[in-house]
DSSP file (Angstrom, degrees, kcal/mol; ACC not computed):
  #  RESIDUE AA STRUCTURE BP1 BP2  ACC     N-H-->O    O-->H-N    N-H-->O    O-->H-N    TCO  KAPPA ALPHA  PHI   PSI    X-CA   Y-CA   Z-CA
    1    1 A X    >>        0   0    0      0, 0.0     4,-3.4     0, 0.0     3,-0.8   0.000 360.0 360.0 360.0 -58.3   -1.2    3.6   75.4
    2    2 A X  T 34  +     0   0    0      1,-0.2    95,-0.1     2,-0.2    97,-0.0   0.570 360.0  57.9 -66.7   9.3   -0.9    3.5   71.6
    3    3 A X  T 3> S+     0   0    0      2,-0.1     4,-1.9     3,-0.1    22,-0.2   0.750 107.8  48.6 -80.1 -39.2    2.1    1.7   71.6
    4    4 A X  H <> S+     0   0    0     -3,-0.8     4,-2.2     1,-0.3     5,-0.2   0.923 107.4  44.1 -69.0 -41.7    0.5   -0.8   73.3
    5    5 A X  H  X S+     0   0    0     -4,-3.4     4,-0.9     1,-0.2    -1,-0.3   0.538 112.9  63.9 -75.7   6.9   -2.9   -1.6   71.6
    6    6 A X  H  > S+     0   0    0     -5,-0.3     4,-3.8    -3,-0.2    -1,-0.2   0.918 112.3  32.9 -85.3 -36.9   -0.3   -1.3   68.3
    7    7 A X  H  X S+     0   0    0     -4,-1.9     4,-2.4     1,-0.3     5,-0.5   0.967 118.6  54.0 -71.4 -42.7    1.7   -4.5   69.8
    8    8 A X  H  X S+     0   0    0     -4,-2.2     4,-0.9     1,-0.2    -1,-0.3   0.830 115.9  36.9 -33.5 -53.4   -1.4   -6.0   71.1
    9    9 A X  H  X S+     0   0    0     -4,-0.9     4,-2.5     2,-0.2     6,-0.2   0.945 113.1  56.0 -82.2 -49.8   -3.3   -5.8   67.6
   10   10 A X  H  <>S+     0   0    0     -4,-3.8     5,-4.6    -5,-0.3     6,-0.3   0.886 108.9  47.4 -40.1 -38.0   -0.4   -6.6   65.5
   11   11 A X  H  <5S+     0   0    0     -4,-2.4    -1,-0.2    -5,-0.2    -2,-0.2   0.799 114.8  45.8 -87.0 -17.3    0.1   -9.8   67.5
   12   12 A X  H  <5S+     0   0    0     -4,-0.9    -2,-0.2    -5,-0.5    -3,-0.2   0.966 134.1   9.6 -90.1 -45.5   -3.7  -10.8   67.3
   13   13 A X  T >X5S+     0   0    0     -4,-2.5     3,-1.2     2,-0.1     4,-0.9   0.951 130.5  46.2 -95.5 -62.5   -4.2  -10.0   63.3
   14   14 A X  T 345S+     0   0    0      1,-0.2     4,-0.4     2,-0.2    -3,-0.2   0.601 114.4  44.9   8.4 -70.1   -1.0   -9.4   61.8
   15   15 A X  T 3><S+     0   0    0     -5,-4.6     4,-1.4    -6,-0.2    -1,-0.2   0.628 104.4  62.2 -49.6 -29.3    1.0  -12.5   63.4
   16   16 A X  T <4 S+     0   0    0     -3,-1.2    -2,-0.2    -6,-0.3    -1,-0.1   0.850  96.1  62.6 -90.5 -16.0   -1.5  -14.9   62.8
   17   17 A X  T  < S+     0   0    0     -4,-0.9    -1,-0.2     1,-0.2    -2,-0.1   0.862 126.7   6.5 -22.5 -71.2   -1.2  -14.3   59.1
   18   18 A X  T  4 S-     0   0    0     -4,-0.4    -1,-0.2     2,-0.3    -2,-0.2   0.116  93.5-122.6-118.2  16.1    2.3  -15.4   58.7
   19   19 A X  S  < S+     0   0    0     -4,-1.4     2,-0.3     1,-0.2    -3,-0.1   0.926  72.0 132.3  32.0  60.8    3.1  -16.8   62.1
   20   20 A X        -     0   0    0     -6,-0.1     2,-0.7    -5,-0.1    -2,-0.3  -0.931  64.1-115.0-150.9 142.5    5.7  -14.4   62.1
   21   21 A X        -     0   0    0     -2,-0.3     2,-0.3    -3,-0.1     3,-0.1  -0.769  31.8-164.1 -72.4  98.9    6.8  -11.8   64.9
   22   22 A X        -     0   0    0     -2,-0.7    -7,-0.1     1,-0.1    52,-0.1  -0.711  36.7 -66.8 -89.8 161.8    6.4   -8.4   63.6
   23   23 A X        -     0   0    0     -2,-0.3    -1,-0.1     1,-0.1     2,-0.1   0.120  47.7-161.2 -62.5 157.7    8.1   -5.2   65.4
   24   24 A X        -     0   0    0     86,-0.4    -1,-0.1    -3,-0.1   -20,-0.1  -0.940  25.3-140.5-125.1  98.0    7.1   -4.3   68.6
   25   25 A X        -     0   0    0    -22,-0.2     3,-0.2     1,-0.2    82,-0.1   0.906  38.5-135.7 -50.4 -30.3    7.5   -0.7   70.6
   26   26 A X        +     0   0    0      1,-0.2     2,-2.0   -23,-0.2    -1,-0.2   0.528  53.7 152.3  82.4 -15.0    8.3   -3.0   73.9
   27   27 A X        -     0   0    0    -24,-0.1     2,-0.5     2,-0.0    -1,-0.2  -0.259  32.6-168.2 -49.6  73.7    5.9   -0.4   75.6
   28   28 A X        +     0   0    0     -2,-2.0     2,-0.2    -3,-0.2    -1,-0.0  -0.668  30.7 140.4 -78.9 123.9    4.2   -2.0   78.4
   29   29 A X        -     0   0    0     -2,-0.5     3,-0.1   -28,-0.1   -25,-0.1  -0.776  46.7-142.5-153.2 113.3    1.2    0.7   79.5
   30   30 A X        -     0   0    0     -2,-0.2     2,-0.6     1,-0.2   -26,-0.1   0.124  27.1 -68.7 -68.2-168.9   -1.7   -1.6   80.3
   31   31 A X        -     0   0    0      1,-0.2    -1,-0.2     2,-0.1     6,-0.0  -0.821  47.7-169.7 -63.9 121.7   -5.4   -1.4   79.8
   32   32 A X        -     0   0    0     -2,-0.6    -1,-0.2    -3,-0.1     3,-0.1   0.596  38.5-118.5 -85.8 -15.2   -6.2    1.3   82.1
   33   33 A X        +     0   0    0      1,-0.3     2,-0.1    -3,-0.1    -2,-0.1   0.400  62.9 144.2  99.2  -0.2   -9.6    0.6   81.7
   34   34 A X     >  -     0   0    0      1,-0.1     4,-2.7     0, 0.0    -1,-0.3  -0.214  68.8-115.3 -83.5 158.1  -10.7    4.4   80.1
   35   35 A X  H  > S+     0   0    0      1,-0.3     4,-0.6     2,-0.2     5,-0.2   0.825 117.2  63.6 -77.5 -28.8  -13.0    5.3   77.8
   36   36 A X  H  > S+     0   0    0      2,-0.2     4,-0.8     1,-0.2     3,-0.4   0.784  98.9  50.1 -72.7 -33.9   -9.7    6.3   76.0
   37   37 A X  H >> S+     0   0    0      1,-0.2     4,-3.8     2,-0.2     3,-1.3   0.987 111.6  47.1 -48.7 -59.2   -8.2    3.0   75.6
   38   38 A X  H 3X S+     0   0    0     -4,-2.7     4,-0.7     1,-0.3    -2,-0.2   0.311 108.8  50.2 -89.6  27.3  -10.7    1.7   74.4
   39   39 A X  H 3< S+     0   0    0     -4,-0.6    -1,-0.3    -3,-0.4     4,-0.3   0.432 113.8  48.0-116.2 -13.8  -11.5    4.3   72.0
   40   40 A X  H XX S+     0   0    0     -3,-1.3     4,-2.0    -4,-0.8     3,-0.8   0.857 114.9  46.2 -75.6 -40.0   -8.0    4.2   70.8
   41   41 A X  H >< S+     0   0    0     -4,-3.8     3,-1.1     1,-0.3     4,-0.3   0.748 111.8  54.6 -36.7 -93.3   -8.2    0.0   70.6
   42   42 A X  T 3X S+     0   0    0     -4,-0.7     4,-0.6     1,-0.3    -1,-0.3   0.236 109.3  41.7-141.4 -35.9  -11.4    0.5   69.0
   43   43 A X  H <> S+     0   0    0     -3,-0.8     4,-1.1    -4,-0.3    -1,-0.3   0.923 120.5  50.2 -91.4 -37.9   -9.7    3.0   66.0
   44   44 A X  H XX S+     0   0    0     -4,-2.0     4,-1.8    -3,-1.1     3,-1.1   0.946 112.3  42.7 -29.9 -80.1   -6.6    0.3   65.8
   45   45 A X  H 3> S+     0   0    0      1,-0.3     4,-2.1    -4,-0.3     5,-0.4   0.715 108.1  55.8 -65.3 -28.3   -8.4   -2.3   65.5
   46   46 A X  H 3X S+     0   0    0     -4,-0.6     4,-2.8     2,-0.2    -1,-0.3   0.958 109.2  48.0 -51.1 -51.7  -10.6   -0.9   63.2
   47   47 A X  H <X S+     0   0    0     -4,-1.1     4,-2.8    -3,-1.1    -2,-0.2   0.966 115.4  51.0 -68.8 -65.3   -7.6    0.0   60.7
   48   48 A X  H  X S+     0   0    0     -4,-1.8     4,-0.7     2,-0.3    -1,-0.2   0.695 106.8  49.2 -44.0 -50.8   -6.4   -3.6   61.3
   49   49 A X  H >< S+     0   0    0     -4,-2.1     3,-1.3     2,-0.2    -1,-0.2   0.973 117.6  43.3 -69.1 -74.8   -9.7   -5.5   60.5
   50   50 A X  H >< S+     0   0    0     -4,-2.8     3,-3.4    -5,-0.4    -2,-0.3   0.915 102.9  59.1 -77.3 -29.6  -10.1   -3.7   57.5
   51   51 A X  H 3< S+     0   0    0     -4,-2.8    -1,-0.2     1,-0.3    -2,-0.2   0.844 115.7  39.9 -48.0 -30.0   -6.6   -3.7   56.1
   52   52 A X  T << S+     0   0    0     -3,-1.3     2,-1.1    -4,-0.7    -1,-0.3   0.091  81.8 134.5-106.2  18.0   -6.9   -7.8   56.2
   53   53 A X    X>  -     0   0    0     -3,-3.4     4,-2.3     1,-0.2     3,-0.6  -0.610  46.3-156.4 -71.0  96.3  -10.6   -7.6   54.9
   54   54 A X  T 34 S+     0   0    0     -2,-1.1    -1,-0.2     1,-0.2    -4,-0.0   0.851  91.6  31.7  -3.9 -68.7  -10.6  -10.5   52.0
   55   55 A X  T 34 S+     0   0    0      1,-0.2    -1,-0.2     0, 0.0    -2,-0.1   0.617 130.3  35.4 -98.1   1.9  -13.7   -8.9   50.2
   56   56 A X  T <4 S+     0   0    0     -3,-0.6    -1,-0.2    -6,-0.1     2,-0.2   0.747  94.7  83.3 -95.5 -36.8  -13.0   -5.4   51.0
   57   57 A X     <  -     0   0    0     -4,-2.3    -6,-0.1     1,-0.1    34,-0.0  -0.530  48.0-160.5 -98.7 135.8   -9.0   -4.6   51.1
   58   58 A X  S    S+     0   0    0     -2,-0.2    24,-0.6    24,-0.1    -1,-0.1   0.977  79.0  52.1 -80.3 -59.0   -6.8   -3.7   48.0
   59   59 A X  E     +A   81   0A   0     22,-0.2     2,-0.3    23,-0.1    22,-0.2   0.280  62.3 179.8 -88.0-172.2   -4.2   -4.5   49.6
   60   60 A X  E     -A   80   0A   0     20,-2.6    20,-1.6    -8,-0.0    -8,-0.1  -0.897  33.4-102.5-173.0 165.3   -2.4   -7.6   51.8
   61   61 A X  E     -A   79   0A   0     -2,-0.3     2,-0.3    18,-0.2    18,-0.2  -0.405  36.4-175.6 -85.7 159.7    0.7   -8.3   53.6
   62   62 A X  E     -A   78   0A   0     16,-1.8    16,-2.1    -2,-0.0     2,-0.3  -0.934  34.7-108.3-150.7 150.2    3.3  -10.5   52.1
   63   63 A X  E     -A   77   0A   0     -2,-0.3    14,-0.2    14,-0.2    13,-0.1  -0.689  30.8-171.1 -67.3 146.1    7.0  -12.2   53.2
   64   64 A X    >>  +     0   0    0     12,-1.1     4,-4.4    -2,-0.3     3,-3.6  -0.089  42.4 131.6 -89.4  16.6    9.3  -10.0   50.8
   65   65 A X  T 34  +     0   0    0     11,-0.4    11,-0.1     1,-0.4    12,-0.1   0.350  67.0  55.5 -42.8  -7.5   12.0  -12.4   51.9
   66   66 A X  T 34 S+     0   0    0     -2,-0.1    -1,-0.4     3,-0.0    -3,-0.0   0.572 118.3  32.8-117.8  -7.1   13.0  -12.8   48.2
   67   67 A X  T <4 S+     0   0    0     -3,-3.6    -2,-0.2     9,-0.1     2,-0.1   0.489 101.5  83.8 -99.5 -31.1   13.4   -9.0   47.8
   68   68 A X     <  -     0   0    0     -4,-4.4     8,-0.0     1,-0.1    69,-0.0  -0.414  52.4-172.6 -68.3 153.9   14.7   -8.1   51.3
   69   69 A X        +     0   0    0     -2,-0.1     2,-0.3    69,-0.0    -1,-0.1   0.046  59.3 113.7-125.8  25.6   18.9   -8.8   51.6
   70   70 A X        -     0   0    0      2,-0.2    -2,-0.0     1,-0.1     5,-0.0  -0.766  65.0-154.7 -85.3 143.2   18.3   -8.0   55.6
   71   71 A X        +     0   0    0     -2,-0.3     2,-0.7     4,-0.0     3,-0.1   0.193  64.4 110.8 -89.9   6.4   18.6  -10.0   58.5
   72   72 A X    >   -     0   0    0      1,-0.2     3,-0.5     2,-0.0     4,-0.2  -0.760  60.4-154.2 -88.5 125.7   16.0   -7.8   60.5
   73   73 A X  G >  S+     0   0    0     -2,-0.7     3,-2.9     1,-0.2    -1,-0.2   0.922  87.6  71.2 -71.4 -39.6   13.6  -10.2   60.6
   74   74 A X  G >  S+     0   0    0      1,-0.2     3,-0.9     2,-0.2    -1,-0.2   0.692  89.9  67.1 -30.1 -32.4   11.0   -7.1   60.9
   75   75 A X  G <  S+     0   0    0     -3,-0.5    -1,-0.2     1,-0.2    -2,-0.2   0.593  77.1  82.6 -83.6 -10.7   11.8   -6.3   57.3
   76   76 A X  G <  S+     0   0    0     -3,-2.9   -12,-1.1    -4,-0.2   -11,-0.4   0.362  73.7  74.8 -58.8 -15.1   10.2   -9.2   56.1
   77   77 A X  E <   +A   63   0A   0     -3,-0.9     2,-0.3   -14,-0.2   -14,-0.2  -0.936  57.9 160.2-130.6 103.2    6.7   -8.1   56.0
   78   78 A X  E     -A   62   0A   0    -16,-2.1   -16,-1.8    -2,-0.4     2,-1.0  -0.810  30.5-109.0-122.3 150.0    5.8   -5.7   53.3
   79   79 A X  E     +A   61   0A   0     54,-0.6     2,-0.2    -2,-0.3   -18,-0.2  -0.751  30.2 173.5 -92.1 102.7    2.4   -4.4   51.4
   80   80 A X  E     -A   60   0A   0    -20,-1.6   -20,-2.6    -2,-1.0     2,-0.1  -0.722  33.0-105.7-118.5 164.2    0.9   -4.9   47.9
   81   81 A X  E     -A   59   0A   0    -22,-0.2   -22,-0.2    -2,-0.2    -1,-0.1  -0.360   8.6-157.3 -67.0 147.6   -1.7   -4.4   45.9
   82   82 A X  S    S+     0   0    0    -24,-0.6    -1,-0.2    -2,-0.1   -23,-0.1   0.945  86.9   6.9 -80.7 -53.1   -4.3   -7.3   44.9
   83   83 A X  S    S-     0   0    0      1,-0.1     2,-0.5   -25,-0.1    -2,-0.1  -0.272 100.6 -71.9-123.1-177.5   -5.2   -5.1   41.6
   84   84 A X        -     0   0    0     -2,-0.1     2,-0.3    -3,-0.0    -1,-0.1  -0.723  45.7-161.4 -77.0 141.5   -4.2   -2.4   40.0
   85   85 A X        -     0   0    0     -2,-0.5     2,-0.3    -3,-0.1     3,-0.1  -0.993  25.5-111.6-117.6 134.1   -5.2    0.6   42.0
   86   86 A X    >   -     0   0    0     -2,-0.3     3,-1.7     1,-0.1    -2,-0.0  -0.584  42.8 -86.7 -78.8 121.1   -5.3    4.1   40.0
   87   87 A X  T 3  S+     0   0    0     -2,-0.3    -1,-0.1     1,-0.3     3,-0.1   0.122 115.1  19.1 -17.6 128.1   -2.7    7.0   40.9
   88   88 A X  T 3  S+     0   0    0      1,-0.3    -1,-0.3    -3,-0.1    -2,-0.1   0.340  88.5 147.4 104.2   1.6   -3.7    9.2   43.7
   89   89 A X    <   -     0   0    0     -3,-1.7     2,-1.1     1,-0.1    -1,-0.3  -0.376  45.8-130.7 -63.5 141.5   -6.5    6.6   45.2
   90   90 A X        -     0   0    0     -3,-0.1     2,-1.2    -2,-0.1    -1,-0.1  -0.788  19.1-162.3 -86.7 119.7   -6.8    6.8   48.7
   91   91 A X    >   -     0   0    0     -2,-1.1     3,-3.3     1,-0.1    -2,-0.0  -0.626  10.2-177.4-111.5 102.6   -6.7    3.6   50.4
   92   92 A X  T 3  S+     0   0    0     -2,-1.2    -1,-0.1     1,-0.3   -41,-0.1   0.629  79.3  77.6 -52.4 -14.1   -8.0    3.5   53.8
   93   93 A X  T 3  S+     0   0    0      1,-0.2     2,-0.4   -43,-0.1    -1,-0.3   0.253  92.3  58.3 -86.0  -3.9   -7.2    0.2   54.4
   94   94 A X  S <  S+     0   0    0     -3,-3.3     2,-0.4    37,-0.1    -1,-0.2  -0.818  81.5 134.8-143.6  83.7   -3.3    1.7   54.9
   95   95 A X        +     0   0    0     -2,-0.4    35,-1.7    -3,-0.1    36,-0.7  -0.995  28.6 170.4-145.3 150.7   -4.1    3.9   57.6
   96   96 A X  E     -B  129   0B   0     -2,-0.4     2,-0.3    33,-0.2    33,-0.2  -0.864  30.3-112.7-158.6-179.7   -2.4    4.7   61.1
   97   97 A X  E     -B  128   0B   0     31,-3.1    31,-5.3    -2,-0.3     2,-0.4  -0.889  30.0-129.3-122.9 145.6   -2.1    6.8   64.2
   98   98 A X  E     -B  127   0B   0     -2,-0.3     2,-0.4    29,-0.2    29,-0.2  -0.891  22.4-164.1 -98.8 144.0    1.0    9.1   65.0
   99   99 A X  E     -B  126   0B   0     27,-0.7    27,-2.8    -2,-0.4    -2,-0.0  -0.953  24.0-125.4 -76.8 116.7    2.5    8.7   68.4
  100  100 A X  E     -B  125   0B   0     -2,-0.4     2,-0.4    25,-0.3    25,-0.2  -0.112  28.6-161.9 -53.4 126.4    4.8   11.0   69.8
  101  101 A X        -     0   0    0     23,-2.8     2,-0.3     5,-0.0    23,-0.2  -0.936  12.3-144.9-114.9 132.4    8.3    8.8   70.9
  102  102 A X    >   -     0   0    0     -2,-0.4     3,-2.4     1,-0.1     4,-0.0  -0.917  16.6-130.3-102.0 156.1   10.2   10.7   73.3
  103  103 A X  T 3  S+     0   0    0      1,-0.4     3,-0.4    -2,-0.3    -1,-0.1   0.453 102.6  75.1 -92.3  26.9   13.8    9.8   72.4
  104  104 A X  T 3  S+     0   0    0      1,-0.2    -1,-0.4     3,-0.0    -2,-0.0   0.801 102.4  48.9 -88.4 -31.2   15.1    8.9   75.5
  105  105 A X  S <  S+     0   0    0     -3,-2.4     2,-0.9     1,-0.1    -1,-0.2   0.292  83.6 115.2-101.3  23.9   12.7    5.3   74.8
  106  106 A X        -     0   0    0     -3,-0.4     2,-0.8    -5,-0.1     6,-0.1  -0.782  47.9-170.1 -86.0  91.6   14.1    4.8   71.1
  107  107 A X    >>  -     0   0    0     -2,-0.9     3,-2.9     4,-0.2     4,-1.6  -0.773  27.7-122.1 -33.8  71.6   16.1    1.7   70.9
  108  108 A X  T 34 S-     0   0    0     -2,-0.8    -1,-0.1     1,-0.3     5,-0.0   0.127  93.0  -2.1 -76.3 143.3   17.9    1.7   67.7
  109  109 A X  T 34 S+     0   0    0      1,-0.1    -1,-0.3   -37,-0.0    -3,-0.0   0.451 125.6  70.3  43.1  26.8   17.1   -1.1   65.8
  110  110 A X  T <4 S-     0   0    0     -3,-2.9   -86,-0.4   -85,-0.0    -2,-0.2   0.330 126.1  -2.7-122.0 -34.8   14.5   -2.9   68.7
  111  111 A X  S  < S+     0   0    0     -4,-1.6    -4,-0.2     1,-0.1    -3,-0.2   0.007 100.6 100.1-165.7  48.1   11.9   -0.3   68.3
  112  112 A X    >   +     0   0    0     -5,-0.2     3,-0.8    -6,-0.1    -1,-0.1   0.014  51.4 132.6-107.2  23.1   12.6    2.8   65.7
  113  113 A X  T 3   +     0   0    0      1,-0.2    14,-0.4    -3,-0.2    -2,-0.0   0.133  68.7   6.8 -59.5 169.3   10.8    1.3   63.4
  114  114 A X  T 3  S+     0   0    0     18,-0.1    13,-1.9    12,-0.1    -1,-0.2   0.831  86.7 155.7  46.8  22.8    7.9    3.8   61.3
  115  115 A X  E <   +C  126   0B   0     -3,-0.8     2,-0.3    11,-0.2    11,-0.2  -0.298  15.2 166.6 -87.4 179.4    9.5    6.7   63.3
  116  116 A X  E     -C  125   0B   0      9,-0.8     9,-2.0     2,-0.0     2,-0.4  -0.863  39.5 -93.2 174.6 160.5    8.8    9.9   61.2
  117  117 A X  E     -C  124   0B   0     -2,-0.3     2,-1.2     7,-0.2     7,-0.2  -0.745  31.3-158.5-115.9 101.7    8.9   13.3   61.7
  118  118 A X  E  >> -C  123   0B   0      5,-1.9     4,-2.1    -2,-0.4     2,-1.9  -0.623  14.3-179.7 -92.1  75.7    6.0   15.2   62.9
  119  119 A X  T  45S+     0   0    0     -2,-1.2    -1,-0.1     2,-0.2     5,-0.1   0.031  89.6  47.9 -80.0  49.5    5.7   18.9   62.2
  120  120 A X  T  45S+     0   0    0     -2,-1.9    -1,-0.2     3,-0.2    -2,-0.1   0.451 126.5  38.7-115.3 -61.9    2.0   19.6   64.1
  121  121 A X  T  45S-     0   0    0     27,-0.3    -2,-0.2     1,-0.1     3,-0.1   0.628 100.7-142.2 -74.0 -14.2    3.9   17.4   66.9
  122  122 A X  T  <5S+     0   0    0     -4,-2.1     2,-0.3     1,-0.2    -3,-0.2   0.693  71.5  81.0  67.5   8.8    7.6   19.0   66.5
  123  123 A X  E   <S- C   0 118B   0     -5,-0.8    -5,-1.9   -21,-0.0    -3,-0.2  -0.936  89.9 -95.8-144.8 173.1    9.0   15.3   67.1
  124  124 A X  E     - C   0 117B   0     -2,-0.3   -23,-2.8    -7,-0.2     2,-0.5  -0.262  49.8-166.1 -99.1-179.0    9.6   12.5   65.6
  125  125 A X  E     -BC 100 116B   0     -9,-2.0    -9,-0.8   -25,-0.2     2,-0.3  -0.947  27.1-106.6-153.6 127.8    6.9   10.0   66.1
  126  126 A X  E     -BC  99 115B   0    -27,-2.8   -27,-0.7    -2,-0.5     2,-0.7  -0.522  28.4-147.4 -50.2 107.9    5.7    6.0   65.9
  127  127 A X  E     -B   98   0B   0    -13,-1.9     2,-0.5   -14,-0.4   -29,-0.2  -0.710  25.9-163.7 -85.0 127.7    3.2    5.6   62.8
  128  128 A X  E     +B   97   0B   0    -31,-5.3   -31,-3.1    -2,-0.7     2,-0.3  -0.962  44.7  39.3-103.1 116.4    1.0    2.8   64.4
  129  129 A X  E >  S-B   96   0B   0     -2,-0.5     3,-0.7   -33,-0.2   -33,-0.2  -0.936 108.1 -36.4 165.9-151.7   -1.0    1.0   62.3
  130  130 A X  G >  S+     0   0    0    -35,-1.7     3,-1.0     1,-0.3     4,-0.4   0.707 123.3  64.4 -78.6 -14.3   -1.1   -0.7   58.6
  131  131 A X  G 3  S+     0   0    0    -36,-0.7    -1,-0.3     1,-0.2   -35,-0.1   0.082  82.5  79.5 -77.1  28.9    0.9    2.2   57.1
  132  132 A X  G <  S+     0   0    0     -3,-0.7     3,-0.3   -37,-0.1    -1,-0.2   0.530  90.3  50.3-115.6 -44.1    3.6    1.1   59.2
  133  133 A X  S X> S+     0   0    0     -3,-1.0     3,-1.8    -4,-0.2     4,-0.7   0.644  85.0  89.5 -90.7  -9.4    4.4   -1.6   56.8
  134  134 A X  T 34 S+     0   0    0     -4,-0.4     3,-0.4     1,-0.3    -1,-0.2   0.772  83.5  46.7 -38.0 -49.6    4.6    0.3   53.9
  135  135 A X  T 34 S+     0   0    0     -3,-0.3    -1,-0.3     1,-0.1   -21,-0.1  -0.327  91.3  94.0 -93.1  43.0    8.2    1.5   53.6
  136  136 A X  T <4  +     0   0    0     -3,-1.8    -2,-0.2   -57,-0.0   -58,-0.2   0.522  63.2  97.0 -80.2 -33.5    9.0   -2.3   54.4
  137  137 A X     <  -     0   0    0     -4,-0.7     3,-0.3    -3,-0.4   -60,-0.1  -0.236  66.9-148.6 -63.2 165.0    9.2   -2.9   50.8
  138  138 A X  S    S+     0   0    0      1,-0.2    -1,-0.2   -74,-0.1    -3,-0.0   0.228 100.4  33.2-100.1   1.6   12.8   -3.0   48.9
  139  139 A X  S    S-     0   0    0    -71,-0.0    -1,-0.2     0, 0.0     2,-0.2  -0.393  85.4-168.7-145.8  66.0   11.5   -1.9   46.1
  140  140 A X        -     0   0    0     -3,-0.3    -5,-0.1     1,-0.1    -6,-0.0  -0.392   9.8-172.5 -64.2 127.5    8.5    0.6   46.8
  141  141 A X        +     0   0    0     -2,-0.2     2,-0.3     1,-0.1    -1,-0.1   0.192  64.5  65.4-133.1  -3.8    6.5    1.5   43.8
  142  142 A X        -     0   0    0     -8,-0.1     2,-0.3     0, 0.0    -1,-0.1  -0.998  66.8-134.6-110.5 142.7    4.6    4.1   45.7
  143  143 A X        -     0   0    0     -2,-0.3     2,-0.2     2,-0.0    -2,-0.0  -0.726  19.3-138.7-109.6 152.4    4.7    7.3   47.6
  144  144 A X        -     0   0    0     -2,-0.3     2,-0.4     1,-0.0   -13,-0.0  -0.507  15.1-148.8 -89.0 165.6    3.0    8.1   51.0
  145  145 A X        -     0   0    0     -2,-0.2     2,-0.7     2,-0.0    -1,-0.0  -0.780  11.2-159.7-144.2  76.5    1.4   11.2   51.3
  146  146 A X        -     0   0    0     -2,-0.4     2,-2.2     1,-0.1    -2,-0.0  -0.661  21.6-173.6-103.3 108.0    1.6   12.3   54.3
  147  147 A X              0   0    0     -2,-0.7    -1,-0.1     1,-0.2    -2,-0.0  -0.318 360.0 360.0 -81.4  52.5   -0.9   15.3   56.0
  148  148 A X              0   0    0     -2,-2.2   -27,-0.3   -31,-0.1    -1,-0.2   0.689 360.0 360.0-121.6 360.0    1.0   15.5   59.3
């Protein structure tokens, strides 16, 4: 399910941005219609909305196309800051949901993007959301900090 509402939201805020395809999990599980969808949509979208807020969000997504020397088109879409932001802020606005990948549906290089290593979950796992694009940059000037 969270794979899905990740490609679903990505392609409704995310794409219209740069009119550009960003990676996709390929996961078809439809709306089932459960209070669980939509309270995962609902947390997604949430993350999504604010991450692209104008008056709200430090950060915003950018082509790195002048940093990247890849042909994965995926790699193109990286996150920076509008200001300076102070060491150790938390930015909510680069927040995401873990899903558990089992690796029999990993597709190297169509959809292993974000994976990371879960030890609560003991597998590796899809980070869905605007922290996803974070280790897009080629030259990363921050570390994630990760409570998982």
């Amino acid at each position: 399910m969270l794979g899905h509402i990740g490609d679903k939201l990505t392609a409704e805020i995310v794409h219209l941005i740069f009119n550009h395809i960003v990676h996709k999990t390929n996961l078809t599980t439809p709306n089932d219609g459960t209070g669980r969808y939509k309270k995962m949509d609902q947390v997604q979208r949430n993350m999504y909305s604010m991450s692209v807020d104008q008056g709200e969000s430090r950060i915003e997504y950018k082509l790195c196309e002048y940093l990247c020397q890849s042909d994965d088109p995926f790699a193109h879409i990286m996150v920076v800051a509008k200001r300076h932001i102070k060491k150790n802020t938390k930015l909510k606005e680069l927040s995401a949901q873990l899903f558990p990948f089992a690796e029999k549906y990993v597709v190297k290089g169509v959809n292993d993007f974000s994976m990371i290593y879960s030890q609560l979950h003991k597998q590796q796992c899809l980070l869905l959301g605007p922290l996803a694009f974070v280790n897009h940059s080629c030259t990363p000037n921050c570390k994630f900090n990760k409570k998982i």
